[in-house]
C-alpha positions in Angstrom: -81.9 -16.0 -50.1 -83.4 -16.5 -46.7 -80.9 -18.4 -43.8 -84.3 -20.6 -43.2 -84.3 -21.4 -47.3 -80.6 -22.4 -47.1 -80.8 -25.0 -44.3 -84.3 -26.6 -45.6 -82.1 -27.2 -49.2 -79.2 -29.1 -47.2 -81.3 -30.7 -45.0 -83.4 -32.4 -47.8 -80.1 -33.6 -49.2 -79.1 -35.3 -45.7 -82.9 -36.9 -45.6 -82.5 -38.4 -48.8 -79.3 -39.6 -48.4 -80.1 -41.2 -45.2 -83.3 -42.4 -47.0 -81.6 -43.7 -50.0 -78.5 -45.6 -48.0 -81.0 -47.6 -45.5 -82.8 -48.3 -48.8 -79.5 -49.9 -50.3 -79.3 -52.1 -47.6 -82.5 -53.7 -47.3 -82.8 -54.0 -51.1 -79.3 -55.4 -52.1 -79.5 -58.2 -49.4 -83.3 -59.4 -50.5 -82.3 -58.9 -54.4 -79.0 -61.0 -54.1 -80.6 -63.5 -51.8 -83.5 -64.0 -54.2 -82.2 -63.4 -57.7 -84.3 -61.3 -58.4 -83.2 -59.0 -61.2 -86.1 -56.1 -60.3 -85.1 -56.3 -57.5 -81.2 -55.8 -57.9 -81.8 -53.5 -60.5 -83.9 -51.2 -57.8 -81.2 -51.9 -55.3 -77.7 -50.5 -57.8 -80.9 -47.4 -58.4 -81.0 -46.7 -55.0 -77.5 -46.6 -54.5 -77.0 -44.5 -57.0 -79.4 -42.3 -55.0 -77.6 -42.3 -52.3 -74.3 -41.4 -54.2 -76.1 -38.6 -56.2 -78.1 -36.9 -52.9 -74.1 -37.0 -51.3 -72.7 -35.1 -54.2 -75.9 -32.7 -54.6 -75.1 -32.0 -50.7 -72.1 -30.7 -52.0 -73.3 -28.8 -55.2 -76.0 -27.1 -52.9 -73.3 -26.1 -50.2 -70.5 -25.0 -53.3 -73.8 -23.0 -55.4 -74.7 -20.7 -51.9 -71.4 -19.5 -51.3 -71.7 -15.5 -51.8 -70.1 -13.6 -55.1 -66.8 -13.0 -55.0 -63.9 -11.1 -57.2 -63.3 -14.6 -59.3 -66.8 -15.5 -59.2 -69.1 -12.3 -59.6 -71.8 -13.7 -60.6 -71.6 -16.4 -58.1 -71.4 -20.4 -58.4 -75.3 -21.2 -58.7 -74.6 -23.0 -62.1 -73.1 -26.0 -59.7 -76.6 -26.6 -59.6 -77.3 -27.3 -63.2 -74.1 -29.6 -63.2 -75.2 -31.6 -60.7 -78.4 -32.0 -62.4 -76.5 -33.0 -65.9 -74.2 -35.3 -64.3 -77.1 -36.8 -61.8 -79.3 -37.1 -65.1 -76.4 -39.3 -66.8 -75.6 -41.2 -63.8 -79.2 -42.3 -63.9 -79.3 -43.1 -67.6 -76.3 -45.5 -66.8 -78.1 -47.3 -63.9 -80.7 -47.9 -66.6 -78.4 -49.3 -69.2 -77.3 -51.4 -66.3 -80.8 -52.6 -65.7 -81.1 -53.8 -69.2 -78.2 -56.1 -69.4 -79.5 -57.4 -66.2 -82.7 -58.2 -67.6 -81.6 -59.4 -70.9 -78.8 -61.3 -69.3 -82.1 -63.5 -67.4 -84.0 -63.7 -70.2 -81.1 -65.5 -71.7 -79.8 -67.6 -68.6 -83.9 -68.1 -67.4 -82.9 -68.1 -63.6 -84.9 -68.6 -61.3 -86.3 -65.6 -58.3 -86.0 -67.8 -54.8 -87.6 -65.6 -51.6 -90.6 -64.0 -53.4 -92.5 -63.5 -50.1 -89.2 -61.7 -48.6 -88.9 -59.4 -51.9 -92.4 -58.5 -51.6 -92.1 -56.6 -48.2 -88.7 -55.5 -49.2 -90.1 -53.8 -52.0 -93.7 -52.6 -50.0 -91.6 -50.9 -47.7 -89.7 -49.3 -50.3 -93.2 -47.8 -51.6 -93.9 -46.4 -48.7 -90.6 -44.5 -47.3 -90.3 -44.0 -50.7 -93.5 -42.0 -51.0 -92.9 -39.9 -47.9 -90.0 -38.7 -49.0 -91.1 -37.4 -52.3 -94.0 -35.4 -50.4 -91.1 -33.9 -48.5 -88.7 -33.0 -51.0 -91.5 -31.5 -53.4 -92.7 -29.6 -50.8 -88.5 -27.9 -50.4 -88.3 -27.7 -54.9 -91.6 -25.8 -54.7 -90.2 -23.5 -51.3 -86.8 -23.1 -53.1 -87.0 -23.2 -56.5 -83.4 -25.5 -55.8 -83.0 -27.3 -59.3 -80.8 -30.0 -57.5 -84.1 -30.6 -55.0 -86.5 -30.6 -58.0 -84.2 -33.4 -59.7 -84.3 -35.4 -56.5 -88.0 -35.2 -56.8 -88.3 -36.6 -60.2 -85.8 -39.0 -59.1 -87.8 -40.6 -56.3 -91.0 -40.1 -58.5 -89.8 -42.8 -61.2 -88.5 -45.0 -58.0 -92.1 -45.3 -56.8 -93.6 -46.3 -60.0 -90.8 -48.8 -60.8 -90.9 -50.3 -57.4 -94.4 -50.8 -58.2 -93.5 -52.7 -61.3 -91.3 -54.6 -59.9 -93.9 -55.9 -57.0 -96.4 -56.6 -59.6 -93.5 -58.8 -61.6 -93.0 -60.4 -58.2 -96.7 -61.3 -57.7 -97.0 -62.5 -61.2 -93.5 -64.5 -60.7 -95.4 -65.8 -57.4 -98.7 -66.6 -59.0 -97.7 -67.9 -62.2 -94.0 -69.3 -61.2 -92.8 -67.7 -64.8 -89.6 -65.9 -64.2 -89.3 -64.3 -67.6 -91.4 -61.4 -65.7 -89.2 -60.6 -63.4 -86.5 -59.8 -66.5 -89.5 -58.3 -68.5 -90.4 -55.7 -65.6 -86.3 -55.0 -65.1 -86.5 -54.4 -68.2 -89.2 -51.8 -68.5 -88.1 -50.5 -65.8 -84.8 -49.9 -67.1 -86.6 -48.2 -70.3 -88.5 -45.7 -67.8 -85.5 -44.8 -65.8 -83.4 -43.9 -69.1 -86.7 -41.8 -70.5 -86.5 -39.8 -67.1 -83.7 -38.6 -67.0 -83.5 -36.9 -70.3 -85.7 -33.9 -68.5 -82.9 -33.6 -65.6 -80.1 -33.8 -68.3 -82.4 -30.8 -70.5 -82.9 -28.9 -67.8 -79.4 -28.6 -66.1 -78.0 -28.6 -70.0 -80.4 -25.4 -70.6 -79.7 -23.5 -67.8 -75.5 -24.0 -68.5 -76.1 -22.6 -71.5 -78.0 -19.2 -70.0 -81.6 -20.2 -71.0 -84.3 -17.3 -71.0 -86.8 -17.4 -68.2 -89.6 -19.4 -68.8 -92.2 -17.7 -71.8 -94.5 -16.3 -68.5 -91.9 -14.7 -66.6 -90.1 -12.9 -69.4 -94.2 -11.7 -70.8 -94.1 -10.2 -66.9 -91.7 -8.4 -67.2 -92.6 -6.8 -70.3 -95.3 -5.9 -68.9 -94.3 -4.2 -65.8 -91.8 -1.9 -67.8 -94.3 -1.0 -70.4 -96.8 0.3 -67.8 -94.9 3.0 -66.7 -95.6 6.5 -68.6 -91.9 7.9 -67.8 -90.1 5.3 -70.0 -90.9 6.1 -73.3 -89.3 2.5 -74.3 -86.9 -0.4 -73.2 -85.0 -2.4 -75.5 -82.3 -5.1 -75.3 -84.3 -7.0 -72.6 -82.1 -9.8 -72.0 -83.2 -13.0 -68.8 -81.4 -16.1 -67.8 -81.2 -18.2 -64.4 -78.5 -20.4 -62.6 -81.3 -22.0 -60.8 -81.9 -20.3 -57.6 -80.7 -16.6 -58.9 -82.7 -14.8 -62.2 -81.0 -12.5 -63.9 -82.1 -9.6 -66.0 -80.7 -6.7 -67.9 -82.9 -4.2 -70.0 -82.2 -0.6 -71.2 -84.5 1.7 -70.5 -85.6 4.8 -72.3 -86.1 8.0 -70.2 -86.6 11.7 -70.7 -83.1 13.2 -71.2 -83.6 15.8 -69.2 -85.1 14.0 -66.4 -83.5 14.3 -62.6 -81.3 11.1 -62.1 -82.8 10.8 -58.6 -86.4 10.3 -60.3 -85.2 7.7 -63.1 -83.2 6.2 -60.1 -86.6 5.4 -58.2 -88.5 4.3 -61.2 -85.8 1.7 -62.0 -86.0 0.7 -58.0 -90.3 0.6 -59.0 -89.6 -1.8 -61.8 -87.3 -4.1 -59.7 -89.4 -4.5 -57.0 -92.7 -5.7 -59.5 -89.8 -7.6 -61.0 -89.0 -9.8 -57.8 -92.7 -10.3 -57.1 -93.0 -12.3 -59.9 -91.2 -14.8 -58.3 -90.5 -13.9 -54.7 -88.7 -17.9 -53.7 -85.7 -16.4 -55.8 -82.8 -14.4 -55.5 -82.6 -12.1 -58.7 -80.0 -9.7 -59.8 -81.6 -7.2 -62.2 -79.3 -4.7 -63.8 -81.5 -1.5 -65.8 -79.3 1.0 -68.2 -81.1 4.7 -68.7 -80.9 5.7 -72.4 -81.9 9.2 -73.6 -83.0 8.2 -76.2 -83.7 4.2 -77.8 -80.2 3.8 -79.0 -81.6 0.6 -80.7 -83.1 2.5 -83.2 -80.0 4.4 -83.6 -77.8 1.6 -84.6 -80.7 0.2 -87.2 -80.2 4.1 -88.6 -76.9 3.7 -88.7 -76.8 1.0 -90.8 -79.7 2.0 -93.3 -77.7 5.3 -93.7 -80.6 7.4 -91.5 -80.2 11.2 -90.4 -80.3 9.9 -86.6 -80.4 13.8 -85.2 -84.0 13.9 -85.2 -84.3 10.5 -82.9 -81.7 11.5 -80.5 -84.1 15.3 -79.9 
């Protein structure tokens, strides 16, 4: 992976770090001040923000370090970890956000400084909104799972701090505060319901998930269009999130030159990594004589297997 890749990743953690803390700020003193259960409850989600983009600074930094003796395959599953626990930490600010909201239905307190809350919460929208342009903009460059998650993140912050300026113009038109709890509520709801695709994904790619359907039907493709191999079997994908990894046996002539089956693997790789050209891949071909696959299902039906290894 490119130096230039590398430094956009940890640079989009720093921005939305920054981003998230002067959003904590701004929002905690206006939701305190006014009461206003939205509000608070988009303040504690920023913050968490801000905690999460710290510790994905980390995971990025820990998931780039090179393959060593102890880690040979590298650490690029940090990735996916940070994903699982930034999905959970998420679905407990939501939980949080209902007992907020239920807590006001119950007590029916009142929202003071609606005016206030309002820009508070307009301003959110907008920096908000940047910084989603920017960090989907890196996930697409990258292909960082950690960026991509920060994404989403922002994305459901945008639509609940829309809800919750709508709850405060209702509160300011109507002078009900039930809909301030309702939208902390629903907000709370949406929040949860997001984060189950951060949680998937990181939980999927921890446990060595195939490339997506496309990829894997690409590479099939690319190994069956060459005349030399006269098969490949065992064709085996998975990802860590920035690195793809694929093994595949592949069946040659057995008397063919090792220097020509050596350039036709070095062929397949290279149409391999074009498929997706933002990743780092570690592709790993075996040359078979002959398809040794159809030599263990002999095997085991009791075949004459001299005839397939001619």
């Amino acid at each position: 992976m490119g130096q230039n890749v590398i430094s956009a990743q940890k640079r989009a953690t720093i921005v939305s770090s920054s981003v998230a803390v002067m959003l904590v700020v701004v929002k905690l003193a206006i939701g305190i001040a006014s009461g206003s259960v939205a509000v608070l409850a988009s303040a504690i989600d920023s913050l968490l923000d801000s905690m999460v983009s710290v510790f994905n600074f980390f995971a990025i930094k820990k998931s780039e370090e090179e393959f060593n003796d102890t880690f040979q395959y590298g650490k690029g599953k940090v990735q996916a970890l940070a994903g699982v626990i930034e999905g959970t930490v998420v679905t407990i600010s939501g939980l949080y956000i209902l007992y907020e909201s239920v807590k006001k239905m119950i007590t029916g307190s009142s929202t003071q400084l609606l005016d206030s809350s309002i820009m508070v919460m307009l301003f959110s929208i907008i920096v908000t909104y940047f910084l989603v342009q920017y960090l989907s903009a890196v996930a697409k460059k990258t292909g960082n799972i950690v960026i991509k998650a920060d994404a989403l993140h922002y994305k459901t912050d945008l639509l609940s701090n829309g809800a919750v300026i709508l709850s405060l113009v209702l509160v300011y038109w109507s002078g009900i505060d039930s809909i301030d709890a309702i939208a902390g509520f629903a907000i709370g709801i949406y929040i949860i319901y997001s984060a189950y695709e951060i949680i998937e994904n990181g939980v999927l790619i921890l446990l060595d998930r195939a490339l997506d359907k496309e990829v894997v039907e690409g590479i099939e493709k690319i190994i069956a269009k060459y005349p030399e191999a006269t098969g490949y079997h065992w064709l085996k994908t998975r990802t860590d999130g920035t690195t793809n990894f694929v093994e595949f046996h592949l069946v040659l002539h057995p008397d063919m030159m090792l220097l020509e089956a050596h350039r036709i693997a070095n062929d397949i790789e290279d149409e391999i990594m074009a498929l997706e050209k933002e990743k780092r891949w570690v592709i790993t071909p075996h040359f078979d004589p002959y398809d040794d696959e159809m030599v263990n299902d002999a095997l085991f039906n009791g075949i004459d297997i001299s005839d397939i290894k001619r």
